[in-house]
C-alpha positions in Angstrom: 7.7 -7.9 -42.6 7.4 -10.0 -39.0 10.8 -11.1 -38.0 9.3 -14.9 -37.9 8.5 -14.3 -41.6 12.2 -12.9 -42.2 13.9 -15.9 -40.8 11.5 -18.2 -43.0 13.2 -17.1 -46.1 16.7 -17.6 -44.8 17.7 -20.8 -46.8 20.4 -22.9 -45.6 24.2 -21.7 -46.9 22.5 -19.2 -49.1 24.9 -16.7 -51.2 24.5 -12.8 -51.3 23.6 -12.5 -54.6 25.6 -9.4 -55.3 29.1 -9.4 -53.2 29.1 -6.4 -51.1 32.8 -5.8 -51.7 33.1 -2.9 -49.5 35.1 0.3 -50.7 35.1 2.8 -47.6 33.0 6.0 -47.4 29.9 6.4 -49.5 29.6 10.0 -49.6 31.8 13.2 -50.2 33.2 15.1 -46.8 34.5 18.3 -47.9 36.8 18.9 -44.6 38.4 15.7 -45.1 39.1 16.4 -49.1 40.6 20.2 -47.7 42.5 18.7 -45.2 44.2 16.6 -47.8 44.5 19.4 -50.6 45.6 21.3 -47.5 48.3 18.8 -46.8 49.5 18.3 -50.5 50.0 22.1 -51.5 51.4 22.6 -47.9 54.1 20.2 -49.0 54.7 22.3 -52.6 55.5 25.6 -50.3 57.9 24.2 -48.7 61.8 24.6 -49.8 62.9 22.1 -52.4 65.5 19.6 -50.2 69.1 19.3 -51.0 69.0 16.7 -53.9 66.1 17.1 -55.0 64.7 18.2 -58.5 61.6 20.6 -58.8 60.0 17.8 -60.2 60.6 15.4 -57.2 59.4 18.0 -55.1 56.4 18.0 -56.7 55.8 14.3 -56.6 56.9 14.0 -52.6 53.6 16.4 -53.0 51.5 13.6 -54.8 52.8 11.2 -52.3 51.4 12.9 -49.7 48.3 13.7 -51.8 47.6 10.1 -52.3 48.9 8.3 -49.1 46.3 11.2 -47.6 43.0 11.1 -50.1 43.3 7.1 -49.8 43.6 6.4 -46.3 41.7 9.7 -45.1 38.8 8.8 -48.4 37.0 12.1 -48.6 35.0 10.1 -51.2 34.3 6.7 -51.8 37.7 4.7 -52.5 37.2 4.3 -56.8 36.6 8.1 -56.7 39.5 8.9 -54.5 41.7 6.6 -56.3 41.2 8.4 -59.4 42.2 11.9 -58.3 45.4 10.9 -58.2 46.4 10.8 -61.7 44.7 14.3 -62.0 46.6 15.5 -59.1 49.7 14.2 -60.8 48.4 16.4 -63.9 47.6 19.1 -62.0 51.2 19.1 -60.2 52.7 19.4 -63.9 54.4 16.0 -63.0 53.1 14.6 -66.1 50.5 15.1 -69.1 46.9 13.1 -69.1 48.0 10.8 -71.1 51.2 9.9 -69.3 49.4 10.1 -66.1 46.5 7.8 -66.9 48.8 5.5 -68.5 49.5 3.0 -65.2 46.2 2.4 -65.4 46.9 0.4 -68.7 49.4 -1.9 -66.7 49.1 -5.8 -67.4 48.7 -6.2 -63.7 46.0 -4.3 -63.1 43.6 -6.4 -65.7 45.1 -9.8 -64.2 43.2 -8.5 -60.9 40.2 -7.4 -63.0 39.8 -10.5 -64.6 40.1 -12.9 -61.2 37.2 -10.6 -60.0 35.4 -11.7 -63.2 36.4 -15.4 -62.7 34.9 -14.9 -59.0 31.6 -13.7 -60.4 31.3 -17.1 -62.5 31.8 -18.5 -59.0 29.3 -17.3 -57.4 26.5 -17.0 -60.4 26.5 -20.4 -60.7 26.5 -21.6 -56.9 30.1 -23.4 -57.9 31.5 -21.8 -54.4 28.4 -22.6 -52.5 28.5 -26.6 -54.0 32.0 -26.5 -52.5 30.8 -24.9 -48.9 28.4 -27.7 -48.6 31.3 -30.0 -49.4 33.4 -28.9 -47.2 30.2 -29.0 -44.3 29.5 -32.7 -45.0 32.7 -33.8 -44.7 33.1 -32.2 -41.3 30.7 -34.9 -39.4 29.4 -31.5 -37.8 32.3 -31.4 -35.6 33.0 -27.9 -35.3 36.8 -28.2 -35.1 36.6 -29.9 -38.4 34.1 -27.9 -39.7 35.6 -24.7 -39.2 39.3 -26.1 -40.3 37.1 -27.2 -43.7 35.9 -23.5 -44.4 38.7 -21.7 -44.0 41.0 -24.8 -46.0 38.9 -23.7 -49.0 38.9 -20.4 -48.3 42.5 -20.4 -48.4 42.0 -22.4 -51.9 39.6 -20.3 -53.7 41.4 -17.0 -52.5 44.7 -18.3 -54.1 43.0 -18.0 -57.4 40.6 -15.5 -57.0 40.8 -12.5 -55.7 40.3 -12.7 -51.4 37.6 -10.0 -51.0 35.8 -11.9 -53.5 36.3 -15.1 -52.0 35.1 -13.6 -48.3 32.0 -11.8 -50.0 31.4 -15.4 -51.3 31.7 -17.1 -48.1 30.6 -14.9 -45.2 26.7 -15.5 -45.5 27.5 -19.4 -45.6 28.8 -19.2 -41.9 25.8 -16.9 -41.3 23.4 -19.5 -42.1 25.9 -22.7 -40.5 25.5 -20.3 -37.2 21.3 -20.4 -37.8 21.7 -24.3 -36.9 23.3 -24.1 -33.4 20.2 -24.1 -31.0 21.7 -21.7 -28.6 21.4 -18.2 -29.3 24.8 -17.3 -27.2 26.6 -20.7 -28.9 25.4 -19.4 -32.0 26.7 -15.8 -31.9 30.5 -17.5 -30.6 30.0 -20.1 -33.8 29.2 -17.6 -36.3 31.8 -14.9 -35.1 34.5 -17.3 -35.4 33.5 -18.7 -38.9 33.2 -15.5 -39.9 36.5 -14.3 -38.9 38.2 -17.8 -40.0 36.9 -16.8 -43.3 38.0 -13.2 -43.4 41.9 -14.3 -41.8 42.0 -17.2 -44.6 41.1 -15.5 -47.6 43.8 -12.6 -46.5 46.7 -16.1 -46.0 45.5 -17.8 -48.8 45.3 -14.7 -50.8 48.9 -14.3 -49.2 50.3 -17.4 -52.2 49.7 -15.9 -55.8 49.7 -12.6 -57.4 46.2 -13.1 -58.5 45.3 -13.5 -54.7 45.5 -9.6 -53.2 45.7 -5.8 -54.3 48.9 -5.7 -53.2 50.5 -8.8 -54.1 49.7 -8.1 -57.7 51.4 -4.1 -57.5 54.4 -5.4 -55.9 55.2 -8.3 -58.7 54.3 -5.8 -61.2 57.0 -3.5 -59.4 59.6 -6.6 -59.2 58.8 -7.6 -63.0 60.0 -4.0 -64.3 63.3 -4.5 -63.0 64.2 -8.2 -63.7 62.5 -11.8 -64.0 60.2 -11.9 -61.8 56.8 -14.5 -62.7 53.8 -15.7 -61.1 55.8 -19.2 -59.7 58.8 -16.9 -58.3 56.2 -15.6 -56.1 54.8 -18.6 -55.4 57.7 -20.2 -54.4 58.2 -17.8 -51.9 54.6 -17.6 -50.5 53.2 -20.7 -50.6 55.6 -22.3 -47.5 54.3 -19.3 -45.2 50.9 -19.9 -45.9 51.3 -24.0 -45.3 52.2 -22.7 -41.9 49.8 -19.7 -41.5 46.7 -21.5 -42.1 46.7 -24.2 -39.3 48.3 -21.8 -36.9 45.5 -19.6 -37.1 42.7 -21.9 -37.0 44.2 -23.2 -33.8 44.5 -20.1 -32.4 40.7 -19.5 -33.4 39.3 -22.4 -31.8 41.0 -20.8 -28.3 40.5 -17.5 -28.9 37.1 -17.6 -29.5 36.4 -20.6 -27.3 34.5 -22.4 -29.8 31.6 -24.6 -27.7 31.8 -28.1 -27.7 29.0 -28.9 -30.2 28.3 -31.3 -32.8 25.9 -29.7 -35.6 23.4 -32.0 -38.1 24.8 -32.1 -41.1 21.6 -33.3 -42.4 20.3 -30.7 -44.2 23.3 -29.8 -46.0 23.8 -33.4 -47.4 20.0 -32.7 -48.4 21.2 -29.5 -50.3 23.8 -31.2 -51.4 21.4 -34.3 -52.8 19.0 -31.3 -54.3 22.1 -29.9 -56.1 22.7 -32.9 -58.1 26.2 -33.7 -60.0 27.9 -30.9 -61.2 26.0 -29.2 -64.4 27.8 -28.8 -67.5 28.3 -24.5 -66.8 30.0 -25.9 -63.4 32.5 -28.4 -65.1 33.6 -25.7 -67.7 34.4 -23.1 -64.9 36.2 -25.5 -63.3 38.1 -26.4 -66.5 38.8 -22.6 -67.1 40.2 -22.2 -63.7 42.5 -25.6 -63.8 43.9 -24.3 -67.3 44.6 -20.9 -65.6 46.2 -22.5 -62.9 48.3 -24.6 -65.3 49.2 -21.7 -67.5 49.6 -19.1 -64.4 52.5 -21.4 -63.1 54.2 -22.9 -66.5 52.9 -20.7 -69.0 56.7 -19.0 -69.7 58.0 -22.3 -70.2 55.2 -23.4 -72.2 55.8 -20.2 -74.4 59.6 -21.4 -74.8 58.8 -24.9 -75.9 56.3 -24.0 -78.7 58.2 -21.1 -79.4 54.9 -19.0 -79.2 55.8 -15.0 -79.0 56.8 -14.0 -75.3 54.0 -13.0 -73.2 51.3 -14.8 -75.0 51.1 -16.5 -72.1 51.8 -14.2 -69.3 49.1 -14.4 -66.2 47.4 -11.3 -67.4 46.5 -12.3 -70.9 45.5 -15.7 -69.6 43.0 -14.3 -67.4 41.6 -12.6 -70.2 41.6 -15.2 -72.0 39.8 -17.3 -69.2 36.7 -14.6 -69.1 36.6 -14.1 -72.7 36.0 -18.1 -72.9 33.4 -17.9 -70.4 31.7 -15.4 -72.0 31.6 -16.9 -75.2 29.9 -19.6 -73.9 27.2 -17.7 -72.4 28.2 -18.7 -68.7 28.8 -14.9 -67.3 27.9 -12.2 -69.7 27.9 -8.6 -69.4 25.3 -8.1 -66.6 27.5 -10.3 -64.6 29.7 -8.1 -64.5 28.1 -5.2 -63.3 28.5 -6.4 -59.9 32.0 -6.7 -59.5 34.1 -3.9 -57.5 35.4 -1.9 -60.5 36.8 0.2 -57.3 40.2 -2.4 -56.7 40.8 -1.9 -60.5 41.0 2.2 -59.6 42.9 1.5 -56.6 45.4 -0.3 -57.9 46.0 1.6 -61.2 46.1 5.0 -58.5 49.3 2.8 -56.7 50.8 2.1 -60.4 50.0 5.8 -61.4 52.3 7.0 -57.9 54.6 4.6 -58.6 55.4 5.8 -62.1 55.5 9.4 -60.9 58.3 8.6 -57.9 60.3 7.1 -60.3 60.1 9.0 -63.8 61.0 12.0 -61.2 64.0 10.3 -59.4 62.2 10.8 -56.2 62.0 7.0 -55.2 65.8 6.9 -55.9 66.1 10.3 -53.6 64.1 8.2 -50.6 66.0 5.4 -51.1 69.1 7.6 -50.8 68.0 9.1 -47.6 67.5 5.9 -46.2 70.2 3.9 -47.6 72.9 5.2 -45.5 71.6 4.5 -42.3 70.1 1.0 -43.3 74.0 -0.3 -45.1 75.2 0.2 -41.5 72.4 -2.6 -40.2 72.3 -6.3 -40.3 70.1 -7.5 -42.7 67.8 -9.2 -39.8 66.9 -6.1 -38.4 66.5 -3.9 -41.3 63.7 -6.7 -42.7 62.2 -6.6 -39.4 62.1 -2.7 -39.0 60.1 -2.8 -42.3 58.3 -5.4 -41.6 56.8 -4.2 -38.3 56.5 -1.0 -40.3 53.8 -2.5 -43.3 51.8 -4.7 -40.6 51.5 -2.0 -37.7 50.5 0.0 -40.6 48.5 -2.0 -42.6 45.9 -2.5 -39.6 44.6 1.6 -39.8 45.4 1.4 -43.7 43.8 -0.4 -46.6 46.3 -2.9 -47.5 46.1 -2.7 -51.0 46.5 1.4 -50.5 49.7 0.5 -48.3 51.1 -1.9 -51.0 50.7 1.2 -53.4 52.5 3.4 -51.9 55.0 1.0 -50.4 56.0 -1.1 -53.1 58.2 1.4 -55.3 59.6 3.0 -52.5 61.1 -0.7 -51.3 61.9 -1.4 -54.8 64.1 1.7 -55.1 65.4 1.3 -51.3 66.8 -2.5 -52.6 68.1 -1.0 -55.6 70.1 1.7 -53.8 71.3 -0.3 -50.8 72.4 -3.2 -53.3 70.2 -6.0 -52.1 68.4 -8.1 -54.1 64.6 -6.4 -54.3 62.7 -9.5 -53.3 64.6 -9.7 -50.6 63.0 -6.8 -48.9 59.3 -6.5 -51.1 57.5 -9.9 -50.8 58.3 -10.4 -47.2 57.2 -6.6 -46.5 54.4 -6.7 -48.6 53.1 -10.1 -47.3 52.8 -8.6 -44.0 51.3 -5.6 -45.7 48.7 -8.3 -46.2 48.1 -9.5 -42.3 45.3 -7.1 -41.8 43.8 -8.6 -39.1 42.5 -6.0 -36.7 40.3 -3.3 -37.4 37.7 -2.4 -40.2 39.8 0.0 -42.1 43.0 -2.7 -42.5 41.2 -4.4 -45.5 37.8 -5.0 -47.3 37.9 -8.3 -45.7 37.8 -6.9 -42.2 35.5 -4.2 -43.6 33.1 -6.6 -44.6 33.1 -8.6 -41.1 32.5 -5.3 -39.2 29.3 -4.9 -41.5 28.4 -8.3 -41.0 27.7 -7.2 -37.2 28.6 -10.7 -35.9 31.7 -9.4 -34.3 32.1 -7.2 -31.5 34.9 -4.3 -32.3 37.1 -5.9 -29.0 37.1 -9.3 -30.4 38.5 -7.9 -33.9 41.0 -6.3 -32.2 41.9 -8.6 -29.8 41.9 -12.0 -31.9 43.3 -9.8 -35.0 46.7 -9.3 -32.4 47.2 -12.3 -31.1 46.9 -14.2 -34.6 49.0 -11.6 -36.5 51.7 -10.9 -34.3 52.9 -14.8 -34.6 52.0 -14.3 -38.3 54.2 -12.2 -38.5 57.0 -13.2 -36.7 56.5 -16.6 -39.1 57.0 -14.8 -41.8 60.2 -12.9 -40.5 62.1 -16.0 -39.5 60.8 -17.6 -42.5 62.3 -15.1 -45.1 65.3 -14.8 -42.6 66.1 -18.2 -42.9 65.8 -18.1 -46.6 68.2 -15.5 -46.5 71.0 -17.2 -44.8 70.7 -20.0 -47.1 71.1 -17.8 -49.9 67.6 -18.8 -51.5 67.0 -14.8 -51.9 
C-alpha cells in the first residue's frame, strides 16, 4: 500500500481500536531468566543473618527473585509476574494456595475493573467526544490546546486507570499533529502533545487509588493496618496534582519550544457536528462513572447512614458493580474485554503475593529493624527526602508499578518500626514512585511514547528531568509542610 494511500485513511482524532498497553519483552531470554534464578538461589547459600529466621532468609531470596524477574523480564511482564508466587512455593515459604492467595486481594480487582470501565471509554468513542471537546474549545491556539489535552487527561486518568487513559489519547495528538502544515512544526507539535499526554495521565493518575499500579498496592498496604479509604488518599494527593499539572504544561511549552501556530479547528467542530448529542450508551457510561465517583469518595459513610453491611460499598465492590451494570445493559460485553491488559492485574497481585511473604515471615519487620536505627537518629525532613529521591531515581529504570511492589511493605514495616505514622512516609514515597518521566522502562506510559516513535530518546530524557526533578521537590515540601502542621 502507497504511502499517499496510507495517509488517506488516517481520519481526524481517530482511536487505536485496541490499546496497545505495553507490558515489556515479548519473548523468553533464557540468560536473563538464569541470571535471575542465578541471583535468587545465590542469595539461599548464603549464611542466614543474625535475626533472621530460615524462613526470612528464604523470602530476602524471593525478594531478590522478584525485584530481579520484574525489572530484568526474561519474559513478558504477566508471565514474569506470575513466577513469583511459584517461586514463593518453590522456596517452601508458603503452599499454592497461600501463595496465590494475594492475588484474591480487593485491590487488585478495583484496578481490573477501572481497566474495564476504560474499555467502555473507548468502545464507544466517549473519550474521543471529549478530545474533540477539549480541541474546539482551544480556538487552535496551541497553548490552550495543549493545556485542554492534558486537563482531561489528568481527569480521565483520576478514574481510570493512566496507561489506559494514554493508550486512549496518544493517536488523538498523532492526528492534531497531521494538521500543522510543516513537517518539522509538526514533529515539535506532536512530540509535545504526546508527552503532555503521557506526564498527565502519570499526575492525574497521581490523585485516586483507582488511578495507578502503585497507588492502588500501597492503600491496600495502608488499609491492613488502620483506616485508610479512597478520600484519605485523595486528600493527600489531589493538592499536589492542582500544582503538578500547570507546572508541567508550562515547562512543556519551553521545553519543547512549541511554534507559534494557530491550528483550524474546523474539522474537528465538523467531527464534532457528525458526532451528534451524546447517544443513550454514552449517557449511561457517564452515569456509571459519576455514581462511582460518588460512591468511591462517600461510599463508607453512605454505608453508616443506611446501616448497610460494611464494605458493601468499598471502591472494589463498586467497580464491580459499575462493569457488571454495563454489561447487563449490553454496552461492553465479553469481547470487550479481551483487549484489556490482563498483565497489570498479574503484576500487581505478584507485588501483593511479595508483600504477604515479607511479612507472614517477619522479614519486612527484620528490614525495618535494620534500618530503623540509623533513620530514629534523622530529622524527619531528610529521612522523607532520602526515600523519596530513592523511589523517583529509581522508578525512572524500573516499572513503577513493579517499584511500588516491592516498596510498599517494606515502607509500611519501616513506619511501623520507627514509630511514625505509615502515611507519613508511603504516599509521599510512592507518589514519586509515580513520576516516571524519563526513559521507556520507568512506566507503560513512557513505554508507549517510545513506541509511538514521535520522540527522540534525548528529549525523553531531557524533558523527563527537568519536569520531574521540580515534581518532585513539590511534592517533598508539600508533604513536609503537611507534616509540621501535624496534618500527617
Amino acid at each position: 500500500m502507497s504511502k499517499r494511500r496510507l495517509e488517506r485513511r488516517v481520519t481526524p482524532l481517530e482511536v487505536i481500536q485496541y490499546p496497545f498497553l505495553a507490558t515489556g519483552r515479548a519473548v523468553f531470554d533464557l540468560r536473563r531468566f538464569l541470571l535471575v534464578l542465578g541471583l535468587a538461589v545465590g542469595v539461599l547459600f548464603l549464611p542466614t543473618p543474625p535475626g533472621l529466621s530460615p524462613e526470612g532468609h528464604r523470602a530476602v531470596a524471593l525478594f531478590v527473585f522478584t525485584g530481579a524477574i520484574l525489572a530484568l523480564e526474561p519474559a513478558p511482564l504477566p508471565i514474569s509476574a506470575l513466577l513469583v508466587p511459584v517461586a514463593q512455593v518453590a522456596f517452601g515459604i508458603d503452599t499454592v494456595s497461600g501463595a496465590f492467595s494475594a492475588f484474591a486481594q480487593p485491590t487488585v480487582f478495583l484496578v481490573l475493573s477501572s481497566l474495564f470501565l476504560a474499555e467502555a471509554l473507548r468502545k464507544h468513542g466517549l473519550a474521543r467526544r471529549l478530545a474533540i471537546y477539549a480541541i474546539v474549545t482551544s480556538g487552535g491556539a496551541l497553548p490552550r490546546l495543549l493545556f485542554n489535552i492534558m486537563l482531561l487527561t489528568g481527569l480521565m486518568s483520576m478514574w481510570v486507570l493512566n496507561t489506559a487513559t494514554t493508550a486512549v489519547l496518544i493517536p488523538v495528538a498523532i492526528t492534531v499533529a497531521q494538521h500543522v502544515p510543516q513537517p518539522e512544526e509538526a514533529k515539535r507539535v506532536m512530540a509535545a502533545l504526546i508527552l503532555g499526554i503521557a506526564y498527565a495521565s502519570s499526575i492525574g493518575g497521581m490523585a485516586t487509588i483507582v488511578g495507578s499500579g502503585e497507588n492502588a498496592i500501597a492503600a491496600g498496604y495502608l488499609s491492613a493496618i488502620g483506616p485508610f479509604g479512597f478520600i484519605d488518599w485523595m486528600l493527600y494527593a489531589v493538592p499536589v496534582v492542582l500544582v503538578l499539572l500547570p507546572m508541567s504544561w508550562w515547562l512543556i511549552m519551553r521545553l519543547m519550544k512549541m511554534p507559534n501556530l494557530h491550528l483550524h479547528t474546523l474539522p474537528a467542530l465538523r467531527d464534532l457536528v457528525r458526532a451528534g448529542p451524546l447517544t443513550g450508551s454514552e449517557r449511561r457510561i457517564l452515569v456509571v462513572l459519576g455514581a462511582c465517583v460518588v460512591l468511591w469518595v462517600g461510599g463508607s459513610a453512605i454505608e453508616e447512614g443506611l446501616g448497610l453491611p460494611a464494605t458493601l460499598l468499598s471502591s472494589a465492590i463498586v467497580s464491580i458493580g459499575a462493569v457488571a451494570f454495563l454489561s447487563f445493559g449490553e454496552i461492553i460485553d465479553w469481547n470487550d474485554m479481551k483487549g484489556v491488559n490482563w498483565g497489570v492485574f498479574l503484576v500487581i497481585g505478584a507485588g501483593f503475593t511479595l508483600g504477604d511473604a515479607l511479612q507472614k515471615t517477619g522479614t519486612a519487620a527484620w528490614f525495618a529493624n535494620l534500618l530503623a536505627p540509623t533513620l530514629q537518629g534523622l530529622p524527619f525532613a531528610l529521612v522523607l527526602f532520602l526515600l523519596m529521591l530513592l523511589g523517583f531515581a529509581i522508578t525512572q529504570f524500573m516499572n513503577d508499578v513493579t517499584l511500588g511492589a516491592i516498596l510498599a511493605p517494606v515502607l509500611v514495616t519501616l513506619a511501623q518500626a520507627s514509630n511514625t505514622s505509615a502515611p507519613r512516609l508511603v504516599v509521599p514515597t510512592i507518589l514519586a514512585v509515580g513520576l516516571a518521566f524519563m526513559l521507556p522502562s520507568a512506566s507503560a506510559r513512557m513505554t508507549l511514547v517510545a513506541v509511538s516513535g514521535t520522540v527522540q530518546g534525548k528529549d525523553m530524557v531531557r524533558v523527563g528531568l527537568l519536569i520531574g526533578v521540580p515534581a518532585v521537590l513539590i511534592v517533598y515540601l508539600f508533604f513536609l509542610g503537611m507534616s509540621a502542621l501535624g496534618l500527617i
